[in-house]
N, C-alpha and C positions, 0 to 999 in steps of 0.2 A: 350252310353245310353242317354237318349234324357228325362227329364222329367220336367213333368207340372204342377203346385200348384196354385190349385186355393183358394186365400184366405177368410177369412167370418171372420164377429165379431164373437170374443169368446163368450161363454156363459156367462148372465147376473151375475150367483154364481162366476166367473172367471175373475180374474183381468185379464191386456191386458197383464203384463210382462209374467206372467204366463202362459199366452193362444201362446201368442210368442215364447216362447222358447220351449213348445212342438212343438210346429209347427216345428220351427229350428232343434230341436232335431231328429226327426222323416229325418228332408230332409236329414242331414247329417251322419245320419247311412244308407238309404240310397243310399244316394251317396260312404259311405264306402262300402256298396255291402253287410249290410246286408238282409237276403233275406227270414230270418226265423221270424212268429209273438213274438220269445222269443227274437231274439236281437234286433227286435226293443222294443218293452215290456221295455227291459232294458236298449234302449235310453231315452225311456221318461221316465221311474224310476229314472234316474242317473240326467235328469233336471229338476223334480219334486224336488229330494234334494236339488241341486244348487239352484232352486229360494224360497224353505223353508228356506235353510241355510242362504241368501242373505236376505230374512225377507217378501220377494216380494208378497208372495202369500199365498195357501192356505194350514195349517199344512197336509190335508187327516188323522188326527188321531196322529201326532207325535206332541204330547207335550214338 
């Protein structure tokens, strides 16, 4: 499987670690062969927590 990412500044509301590791998140589900919009969904869910928990970025609502 052969794939190609092409990168862009995050959005202005979106810090870079944050726009980062979805980016990351997204290639490397992915690259695990997920192939459905709900396991990725649950890639970037699972690094939207990791860079909330990490302090990185933005809550989406989790106080």
């Amino acid at each position: 499987m052969e794939l190609a990412v092409a990168y862009t500044d995050p959005p202005e509301y979106m810090k870079k670690e944050v726009y980062e590791a979805f980016v990351l998140a997204y290639i490397q589900a992915l690259a695990a062969g997920a192939s459905s919009e709900s396991a990725l969904s649950a890639a970037i869910e699972a690094a939207v927590d990791r860079t909330w928990a990490a302090g990185m970025g933005i809550s989406f609502g989790r106080d």
